[in-house]
LUMGUZA-379937 format. One record per residue (C-alpha): residue in three letters; residue number from 0; x, y, z. Coordinates in nm, 4 decimals. Example, Ala and Ser with C-alpha at 12.3 -4.5 7.8 and 13.67 -1.06 7.14 Angstrom:
2
['ALA',0,[1.2300,-0.4500,0.7800]]
['SER',1,[1.3670,-0.1060,0.7140]]
***
This chain:
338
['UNK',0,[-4.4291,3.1853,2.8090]]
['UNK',1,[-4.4281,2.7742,2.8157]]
['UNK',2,[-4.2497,2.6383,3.1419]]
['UNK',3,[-4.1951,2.2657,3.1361]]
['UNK',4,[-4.0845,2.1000,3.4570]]
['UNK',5,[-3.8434,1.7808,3.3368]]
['UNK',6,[-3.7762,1.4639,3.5617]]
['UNK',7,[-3.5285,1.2593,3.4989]]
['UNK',8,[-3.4911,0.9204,3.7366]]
['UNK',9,[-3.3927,0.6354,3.4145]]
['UNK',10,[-3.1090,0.4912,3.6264]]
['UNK',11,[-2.8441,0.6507,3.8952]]
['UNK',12,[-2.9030,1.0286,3.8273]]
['UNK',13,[-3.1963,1.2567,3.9747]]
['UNK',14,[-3.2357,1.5383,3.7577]]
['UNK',15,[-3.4600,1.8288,3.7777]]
['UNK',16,[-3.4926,2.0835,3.5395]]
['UNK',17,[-3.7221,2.4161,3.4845]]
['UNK',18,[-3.6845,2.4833,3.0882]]
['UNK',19,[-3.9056,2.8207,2.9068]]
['UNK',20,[-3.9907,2.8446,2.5659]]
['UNK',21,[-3.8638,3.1975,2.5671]]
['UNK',22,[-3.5857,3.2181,2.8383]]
['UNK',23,[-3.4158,2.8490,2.7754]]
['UNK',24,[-3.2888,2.6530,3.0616]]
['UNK',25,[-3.3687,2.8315,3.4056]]
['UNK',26,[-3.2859,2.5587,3.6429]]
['UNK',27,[-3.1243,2.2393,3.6577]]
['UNK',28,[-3.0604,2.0349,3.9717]]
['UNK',29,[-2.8580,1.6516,3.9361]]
['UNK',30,[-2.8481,1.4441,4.2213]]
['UNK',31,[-2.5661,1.0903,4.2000]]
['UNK',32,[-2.5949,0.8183,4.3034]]
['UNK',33,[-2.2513,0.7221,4.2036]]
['UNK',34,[-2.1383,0.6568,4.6045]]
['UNK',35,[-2.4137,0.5070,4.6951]]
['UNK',36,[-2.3221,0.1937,4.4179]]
['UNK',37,[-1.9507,0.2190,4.4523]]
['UNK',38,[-1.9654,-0.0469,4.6930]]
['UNK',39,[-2.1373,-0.2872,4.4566]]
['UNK',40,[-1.9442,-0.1725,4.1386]]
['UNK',41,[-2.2710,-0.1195,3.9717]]
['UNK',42,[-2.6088,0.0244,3.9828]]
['UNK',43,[-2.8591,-0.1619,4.2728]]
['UNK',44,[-3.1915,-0.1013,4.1389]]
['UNK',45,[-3.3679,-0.1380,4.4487]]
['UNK',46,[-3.1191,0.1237,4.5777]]
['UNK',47,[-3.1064,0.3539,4.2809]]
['UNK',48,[-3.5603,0.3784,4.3371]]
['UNK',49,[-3.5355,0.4369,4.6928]]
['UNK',50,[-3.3026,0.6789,4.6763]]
['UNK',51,[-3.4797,0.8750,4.4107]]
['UNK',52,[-3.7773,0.8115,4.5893]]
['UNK',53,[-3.6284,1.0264,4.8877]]
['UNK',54,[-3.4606,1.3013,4.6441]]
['UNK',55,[-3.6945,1.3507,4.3583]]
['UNK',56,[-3.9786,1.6036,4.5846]]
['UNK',57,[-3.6390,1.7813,4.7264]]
['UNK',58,[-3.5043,1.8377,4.4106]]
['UNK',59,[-3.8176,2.0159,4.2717]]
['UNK',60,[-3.8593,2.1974,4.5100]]
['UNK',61,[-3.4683,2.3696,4.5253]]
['UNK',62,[-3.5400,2.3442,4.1339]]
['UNK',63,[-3.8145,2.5414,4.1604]]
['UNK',64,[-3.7085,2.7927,4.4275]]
['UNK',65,[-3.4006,2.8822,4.1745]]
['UNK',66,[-3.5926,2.9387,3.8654]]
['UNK',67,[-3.8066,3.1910,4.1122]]
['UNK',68,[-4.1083,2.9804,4.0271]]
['UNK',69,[-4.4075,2.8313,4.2181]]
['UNK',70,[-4.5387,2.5097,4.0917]]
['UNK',71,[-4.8346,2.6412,3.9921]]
['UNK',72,[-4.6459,2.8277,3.7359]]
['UNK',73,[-4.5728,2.5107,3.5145]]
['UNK',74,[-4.7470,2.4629,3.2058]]
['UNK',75,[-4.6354,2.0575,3.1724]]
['UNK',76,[-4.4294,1.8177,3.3247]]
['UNK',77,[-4.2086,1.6202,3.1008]]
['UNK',78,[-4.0466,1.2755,3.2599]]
['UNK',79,[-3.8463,0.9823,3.1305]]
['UNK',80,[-4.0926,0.6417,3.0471]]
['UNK',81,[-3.7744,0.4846,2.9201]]
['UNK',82,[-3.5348,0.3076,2.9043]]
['UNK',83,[-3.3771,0.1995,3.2014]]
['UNK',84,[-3.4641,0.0360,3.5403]]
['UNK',85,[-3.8264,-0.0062,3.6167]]
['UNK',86,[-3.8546,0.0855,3.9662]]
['UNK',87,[-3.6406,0.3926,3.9418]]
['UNK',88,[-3.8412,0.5041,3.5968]]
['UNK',89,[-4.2226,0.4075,3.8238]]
['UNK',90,[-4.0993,0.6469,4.0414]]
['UNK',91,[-4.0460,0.9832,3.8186]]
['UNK',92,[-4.3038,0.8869,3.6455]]
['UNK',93,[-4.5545,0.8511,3.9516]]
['UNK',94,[-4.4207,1.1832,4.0571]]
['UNK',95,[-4.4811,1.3628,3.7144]]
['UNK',96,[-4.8063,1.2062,3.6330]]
['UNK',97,[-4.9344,1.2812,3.9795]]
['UNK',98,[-4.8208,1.6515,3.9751]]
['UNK',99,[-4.9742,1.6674,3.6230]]
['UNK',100,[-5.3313,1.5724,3.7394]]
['UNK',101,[-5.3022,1.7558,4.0649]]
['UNK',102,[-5.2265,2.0941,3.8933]]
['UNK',103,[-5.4532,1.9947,3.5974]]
['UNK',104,[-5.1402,2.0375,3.3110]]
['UNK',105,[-5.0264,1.8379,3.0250]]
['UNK',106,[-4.7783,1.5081,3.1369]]
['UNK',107,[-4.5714,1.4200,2.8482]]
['UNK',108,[-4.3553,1.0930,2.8449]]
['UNK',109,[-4.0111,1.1466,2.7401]]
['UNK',110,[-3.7480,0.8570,2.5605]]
['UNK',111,[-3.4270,0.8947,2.7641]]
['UNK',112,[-3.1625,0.8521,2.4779]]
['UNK',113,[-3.4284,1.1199,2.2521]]
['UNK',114,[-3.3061,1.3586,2.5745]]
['UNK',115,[-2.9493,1.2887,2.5206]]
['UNK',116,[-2.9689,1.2932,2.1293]]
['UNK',117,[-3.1235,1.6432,2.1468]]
['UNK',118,[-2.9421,1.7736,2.4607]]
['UNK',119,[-2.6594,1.9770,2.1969]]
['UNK',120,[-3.0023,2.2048,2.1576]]
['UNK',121,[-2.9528,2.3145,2.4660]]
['UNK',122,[-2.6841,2.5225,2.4328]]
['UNK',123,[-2.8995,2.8514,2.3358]]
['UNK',124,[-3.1283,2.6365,2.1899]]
['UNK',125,[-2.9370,2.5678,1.9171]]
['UNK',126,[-3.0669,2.4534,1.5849]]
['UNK',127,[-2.9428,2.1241,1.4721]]
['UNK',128,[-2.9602,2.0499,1.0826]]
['UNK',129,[-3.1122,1.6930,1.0118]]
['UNK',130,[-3.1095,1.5030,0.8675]]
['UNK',131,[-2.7882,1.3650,1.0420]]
['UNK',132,[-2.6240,1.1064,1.2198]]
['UNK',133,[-2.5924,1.0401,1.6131]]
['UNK',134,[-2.3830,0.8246,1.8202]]
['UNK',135,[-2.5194,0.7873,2.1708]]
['UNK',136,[-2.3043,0.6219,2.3728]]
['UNK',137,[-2.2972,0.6123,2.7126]]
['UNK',138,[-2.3081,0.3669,3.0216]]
['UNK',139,[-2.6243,0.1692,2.9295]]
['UNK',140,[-2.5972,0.1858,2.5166]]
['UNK',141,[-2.3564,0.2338,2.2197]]
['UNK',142,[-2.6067,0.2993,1.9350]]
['UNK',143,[-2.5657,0.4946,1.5618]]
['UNK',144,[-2.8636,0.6627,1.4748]]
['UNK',145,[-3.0327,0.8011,1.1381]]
['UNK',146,[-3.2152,1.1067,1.2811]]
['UNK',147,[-3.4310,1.1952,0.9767]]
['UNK',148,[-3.6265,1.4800,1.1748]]
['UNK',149,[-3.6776,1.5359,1.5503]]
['UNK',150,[-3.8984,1.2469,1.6274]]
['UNK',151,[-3.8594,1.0320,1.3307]]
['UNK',152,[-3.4883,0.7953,1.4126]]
['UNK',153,[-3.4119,0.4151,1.2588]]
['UNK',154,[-3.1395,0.2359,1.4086]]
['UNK',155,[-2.8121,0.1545,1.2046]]
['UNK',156,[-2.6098,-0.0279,1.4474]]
['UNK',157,[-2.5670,-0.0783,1.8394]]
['UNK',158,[-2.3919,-0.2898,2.1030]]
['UNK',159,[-2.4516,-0.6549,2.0412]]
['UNK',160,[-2.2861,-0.6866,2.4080]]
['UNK',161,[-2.2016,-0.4590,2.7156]]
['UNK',162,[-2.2066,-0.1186,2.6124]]
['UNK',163,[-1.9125,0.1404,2.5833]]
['UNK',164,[-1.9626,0.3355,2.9111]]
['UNK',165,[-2.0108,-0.0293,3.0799]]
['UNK',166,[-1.6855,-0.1011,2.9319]]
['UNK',167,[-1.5048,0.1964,3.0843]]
['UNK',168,[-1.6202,0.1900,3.3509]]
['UNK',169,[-1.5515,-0.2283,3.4421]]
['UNK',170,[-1.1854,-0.1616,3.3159]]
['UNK',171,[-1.1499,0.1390,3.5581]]
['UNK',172,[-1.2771,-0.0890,3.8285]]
['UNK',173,[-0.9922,-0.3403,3.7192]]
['UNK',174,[-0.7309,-0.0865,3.7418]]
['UNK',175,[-0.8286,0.0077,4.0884]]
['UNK',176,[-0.9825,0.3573,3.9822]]
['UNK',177,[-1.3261,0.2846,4.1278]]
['UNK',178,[-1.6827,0.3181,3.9835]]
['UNK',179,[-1.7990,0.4900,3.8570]]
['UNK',180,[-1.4442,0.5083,3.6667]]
['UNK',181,[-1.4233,0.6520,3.3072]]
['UNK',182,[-1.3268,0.9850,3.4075]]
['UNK',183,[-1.0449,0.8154,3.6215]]
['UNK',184,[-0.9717,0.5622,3.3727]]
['UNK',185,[-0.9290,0.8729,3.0876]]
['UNK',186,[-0.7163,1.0597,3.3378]]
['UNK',187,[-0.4874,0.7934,3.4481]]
['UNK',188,[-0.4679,0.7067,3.0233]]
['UNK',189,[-0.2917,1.0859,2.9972]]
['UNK',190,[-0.0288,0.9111,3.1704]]
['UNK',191,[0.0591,0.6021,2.9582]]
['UNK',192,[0.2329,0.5099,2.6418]]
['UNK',193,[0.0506,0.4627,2.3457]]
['UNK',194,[0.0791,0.1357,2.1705]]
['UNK',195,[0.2083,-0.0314,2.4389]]
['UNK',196,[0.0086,-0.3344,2.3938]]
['UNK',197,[-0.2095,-0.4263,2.1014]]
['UNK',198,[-0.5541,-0.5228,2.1917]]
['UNK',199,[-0.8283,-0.6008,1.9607]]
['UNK',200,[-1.0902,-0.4334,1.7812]]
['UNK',201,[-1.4622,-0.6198,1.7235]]
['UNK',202,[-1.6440,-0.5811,1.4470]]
['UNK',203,[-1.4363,-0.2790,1.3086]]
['UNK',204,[-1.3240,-0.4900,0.9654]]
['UNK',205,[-1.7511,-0.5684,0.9716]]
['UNK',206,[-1.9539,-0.3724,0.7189]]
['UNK',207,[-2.2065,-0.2578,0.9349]]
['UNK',208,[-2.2361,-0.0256,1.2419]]
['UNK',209,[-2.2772,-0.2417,1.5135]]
['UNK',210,[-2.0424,-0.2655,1.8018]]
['UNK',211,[-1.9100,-0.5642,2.0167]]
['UNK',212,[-1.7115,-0.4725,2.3317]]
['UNK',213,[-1.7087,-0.8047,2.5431]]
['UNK',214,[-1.4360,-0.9574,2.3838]]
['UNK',215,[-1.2281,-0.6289,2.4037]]
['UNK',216,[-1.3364,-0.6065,2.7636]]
['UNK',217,[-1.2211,-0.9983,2.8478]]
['UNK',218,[-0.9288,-0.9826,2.6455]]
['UNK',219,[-0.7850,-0.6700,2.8855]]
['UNK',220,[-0.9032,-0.8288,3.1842]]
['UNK',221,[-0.6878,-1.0907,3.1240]]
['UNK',222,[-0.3814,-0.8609,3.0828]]
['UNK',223,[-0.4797,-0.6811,3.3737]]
['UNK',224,[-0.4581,-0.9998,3.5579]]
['UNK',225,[-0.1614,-1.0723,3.4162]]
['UNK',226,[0.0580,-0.7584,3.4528]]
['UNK',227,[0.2666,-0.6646,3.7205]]
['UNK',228,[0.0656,-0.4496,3.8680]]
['UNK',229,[0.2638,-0.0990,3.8568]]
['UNK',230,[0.0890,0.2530,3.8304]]
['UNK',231,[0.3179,0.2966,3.4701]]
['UNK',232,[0.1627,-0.0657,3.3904]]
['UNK',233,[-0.1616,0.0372,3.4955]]
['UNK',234,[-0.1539,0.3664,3.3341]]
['UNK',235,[-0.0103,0.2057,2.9309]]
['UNK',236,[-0.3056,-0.0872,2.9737]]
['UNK',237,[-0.5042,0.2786,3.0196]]
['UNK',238,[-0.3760,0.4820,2.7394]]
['UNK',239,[-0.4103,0.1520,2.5162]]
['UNK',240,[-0.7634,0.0686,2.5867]]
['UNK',241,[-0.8940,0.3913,2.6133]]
['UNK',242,[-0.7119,0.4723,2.2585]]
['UNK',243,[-0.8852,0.1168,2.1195]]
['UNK',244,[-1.2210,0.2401,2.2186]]
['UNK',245,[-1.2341,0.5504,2.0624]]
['UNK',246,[-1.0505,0.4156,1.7298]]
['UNK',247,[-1.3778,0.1759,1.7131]]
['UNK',248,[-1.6079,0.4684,1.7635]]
['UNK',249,[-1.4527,0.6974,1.5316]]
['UNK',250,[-1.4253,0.4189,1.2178]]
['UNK',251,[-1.8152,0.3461,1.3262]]
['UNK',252,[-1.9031,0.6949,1.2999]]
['UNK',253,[-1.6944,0.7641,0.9613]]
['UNK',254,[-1.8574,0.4786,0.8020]]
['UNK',255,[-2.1675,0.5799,0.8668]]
['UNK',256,[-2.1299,0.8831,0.7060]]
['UNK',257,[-2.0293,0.7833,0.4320]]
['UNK',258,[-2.2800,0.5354,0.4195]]
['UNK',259,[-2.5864,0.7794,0.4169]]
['UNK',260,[-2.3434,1.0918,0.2801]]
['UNK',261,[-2.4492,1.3170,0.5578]]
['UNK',262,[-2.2651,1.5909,0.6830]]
['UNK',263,[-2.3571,1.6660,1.0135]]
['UNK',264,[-2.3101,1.4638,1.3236]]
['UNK',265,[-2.4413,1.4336,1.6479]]
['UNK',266,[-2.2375,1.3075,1.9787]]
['UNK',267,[-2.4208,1.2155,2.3291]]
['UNK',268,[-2.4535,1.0676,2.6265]]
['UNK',269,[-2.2190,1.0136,2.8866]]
['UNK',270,[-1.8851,0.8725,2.7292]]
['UNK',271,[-1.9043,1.2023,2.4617]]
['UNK',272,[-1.7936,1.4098,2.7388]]
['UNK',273,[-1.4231,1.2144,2.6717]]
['UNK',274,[-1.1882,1.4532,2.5836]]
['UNK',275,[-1.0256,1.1790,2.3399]]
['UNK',276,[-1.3139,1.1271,2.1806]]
['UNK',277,[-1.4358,1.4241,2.1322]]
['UNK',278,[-1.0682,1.5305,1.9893]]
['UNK',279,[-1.0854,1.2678,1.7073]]
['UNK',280,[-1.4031,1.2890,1.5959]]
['UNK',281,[-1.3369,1.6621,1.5370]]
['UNK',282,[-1.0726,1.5874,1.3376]]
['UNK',283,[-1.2296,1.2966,1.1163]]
['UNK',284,[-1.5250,1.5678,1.0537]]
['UNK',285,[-1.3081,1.8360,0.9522]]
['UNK',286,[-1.1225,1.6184,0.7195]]
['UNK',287,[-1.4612,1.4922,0.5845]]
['UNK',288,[-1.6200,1.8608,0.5577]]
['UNK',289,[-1.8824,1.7387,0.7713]]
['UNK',290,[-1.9884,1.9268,1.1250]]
['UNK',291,[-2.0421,1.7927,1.4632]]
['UNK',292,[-2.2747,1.8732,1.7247]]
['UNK',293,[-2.1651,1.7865,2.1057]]
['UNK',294,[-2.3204,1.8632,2.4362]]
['UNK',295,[-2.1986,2.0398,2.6896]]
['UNK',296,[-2.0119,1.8547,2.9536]]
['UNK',297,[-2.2506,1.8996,3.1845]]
['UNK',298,[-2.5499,1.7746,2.9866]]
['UNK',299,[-2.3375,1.4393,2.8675]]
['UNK',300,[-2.4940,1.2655,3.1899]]
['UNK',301,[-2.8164,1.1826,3.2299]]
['UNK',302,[-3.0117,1.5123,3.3551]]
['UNK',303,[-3.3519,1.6915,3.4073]]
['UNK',304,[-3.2498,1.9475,3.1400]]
['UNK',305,[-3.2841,1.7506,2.8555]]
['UNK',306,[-3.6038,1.6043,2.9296]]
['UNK',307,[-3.7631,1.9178,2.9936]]
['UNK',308,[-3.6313,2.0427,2.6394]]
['UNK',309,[-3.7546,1.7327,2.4606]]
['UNK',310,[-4.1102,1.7555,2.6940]]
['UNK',311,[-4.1122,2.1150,2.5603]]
['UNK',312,[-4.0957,2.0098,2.1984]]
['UNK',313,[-4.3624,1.7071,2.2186]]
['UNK',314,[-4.5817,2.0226,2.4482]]
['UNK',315,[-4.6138,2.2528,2.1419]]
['UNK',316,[-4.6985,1.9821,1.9324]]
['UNK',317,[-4.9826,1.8435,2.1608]]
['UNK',318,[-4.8289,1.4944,2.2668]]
['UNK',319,[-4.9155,1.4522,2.6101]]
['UNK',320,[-5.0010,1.1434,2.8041]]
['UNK',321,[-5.3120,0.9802,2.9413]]
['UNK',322,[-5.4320,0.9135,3.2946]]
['UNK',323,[-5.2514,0.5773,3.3266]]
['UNK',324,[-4.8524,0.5402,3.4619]]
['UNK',325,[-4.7012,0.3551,3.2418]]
['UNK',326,[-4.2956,0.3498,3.1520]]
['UNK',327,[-4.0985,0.1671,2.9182]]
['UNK',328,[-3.7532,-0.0463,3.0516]]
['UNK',329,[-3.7047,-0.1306,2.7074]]
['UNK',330,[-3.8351,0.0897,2.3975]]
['UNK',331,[-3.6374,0.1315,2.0895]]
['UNK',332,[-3.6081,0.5090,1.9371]]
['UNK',333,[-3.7927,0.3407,1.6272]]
['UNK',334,[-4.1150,0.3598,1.7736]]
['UNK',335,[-4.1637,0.7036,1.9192]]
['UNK',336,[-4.4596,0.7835,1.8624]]
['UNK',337,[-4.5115,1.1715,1.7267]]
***
């Protein structure tokens, strides 16, 4: 038996998660911040630490009590170093470093977007063929990714701009649906008429897999601004953007297949959980003969389980941390260190 406690605190999520070599996933406990920032429209960093601050001990604990554990059980704590907001990342990894030395166990740093790229492994730990590639997109990156092996990644393209998920979720504000707002933009989108406006597409003419939302994003501000304000109106600007986003995701993702003629892809993070999304990108695999690997909705966001699954990994291989506290706000997936 290997129990790994995960912490996750990168950003606007506390997640706590009990994951065993043998058993899989035994507990998993998300706390959101999402009213909290509403007010702002956006994460407050100083808010988003404190509150994890005040959540993170709580959440082990109830983590702990449903996995029928003590915490003297654990045989490692796994917690995010990065990226994302310094404070909030000081404090998991205060928490799991402390708890590490206390109990005398292994602490193992964990890359947030290795969690999410790894996170369709949790379902029954299942086995995902590499090499392959992986689009992680989600609130704080858009980013395609050669995953060689587990551990070894090079970068092929990202966001030159504002990410995908920050995209969503600053049109959904727009429209009145609140932040965050990509689950209320997609729902309101079910609504509209496709093609009802034609807005543009960056970089999808471009050779390479990088992405470029800002102009997209300005361009439906504007028509926002511009409209006449009526829930049909609001719901075809919807349907249109929401359709133009995932047409620039897809042609990303089929290019870069055929680029490095892999089969297999890999979708995570928090904007894979759109149903849209995930619709057409099953249907440009199928028609390529290639496979792809989602998570489950609930492990799209960020989450405790998937750092104690990657923890668990870097565990049996001996890759644990020293003494010192030390996280990463920015750290490319090129230089994880095995």
């Amino acid at each position: 038996m290997c129990l790994i406690l995960g912490i996750e605190t990168s950003c606007d999520e506390t997640g706590i998660a009990v994951y065993d070599a043998n058993r899989g996933l035994l507990s998993n406990e998300i706390y959101s911040q999402a009213k909290l920032h509403a007010n702002y429209g956006g994460v407050v960093p100083e808010l988003a630490a404190r509150d994890h601050m005040s959540k993170v001990v709580p959440l082990i604990q109830r983590s702990l009590s449903q996995a029928k554990l003590r915490l003297a059980d654990i045989d490692g704590i796994a917690y995010t170093a990065g990226p994302g907001l310094i404070a909030a990342l000081m404090v998991g990894a205060s928490v799991g470093r402390s708890l590490a030395y206390a109990l005398q166990i292994p602490a193992i740093p964990v890359h947030h977007m290795e969690g999410h790229l790894l996170s369709p492994m949790l379902q029954c730990n299942k086995e995902i063929p590499f090499p392959c590639v992986a689009l992680l997109v989600s609130g704080g990156h858009t980013q395609l990714i050669l995953a060689s092996s587990i551990g070894i990644y090079k970068i092929l393209g990202e966001s030159l701009d504002d990410a995908a998920g920050e995209t969503f979720d600053k049109i959904a504000k727009l429209l009145k649906l609140g932040y965050p707002g990509g689950m209320a933009l997609s729902k309101l989108a079910q609504h509209g008429v496709s093609n009802s406006y034609v807005f543009p597409r960056p970089l999808i003419n471009r050779s390479n897999f990088d992405f470029s939302f800002s102009g997209l994003k300005t361009f439906v501000v504007n028509v926002i601004k511009n409209s006449d304000a009526e829930e049909q109106t609001y719901a075809n600007i919807a349907r249109v953007f929401e359709d133009t986003m995932v047409d620039i995701l897809v042609t990303k993702c089929r290019r870069a297949l055929e680029f490095t003629k892999l089969k297999n892809l890999i979708v995570a993070g928090g904007v894979s959980a759109n149903e849209t999304l995930r619709k057409q990108l099953k249907e440009m695999v199928f028609l390529m003969g290639s496979q792809l690997f989602c998570a489950r909705p609930e492990f799209c966001t960020d989450n405790g389980a998937m750092i104690a699954y990657v923890g668990l990994l870097r565990f049996k291989i001996g890759l644990f941390s020293d003494l010192e506290i030390l996280v990463r706000p920015r750290w490319s997936m090129e230089y994880i260190s095995l």
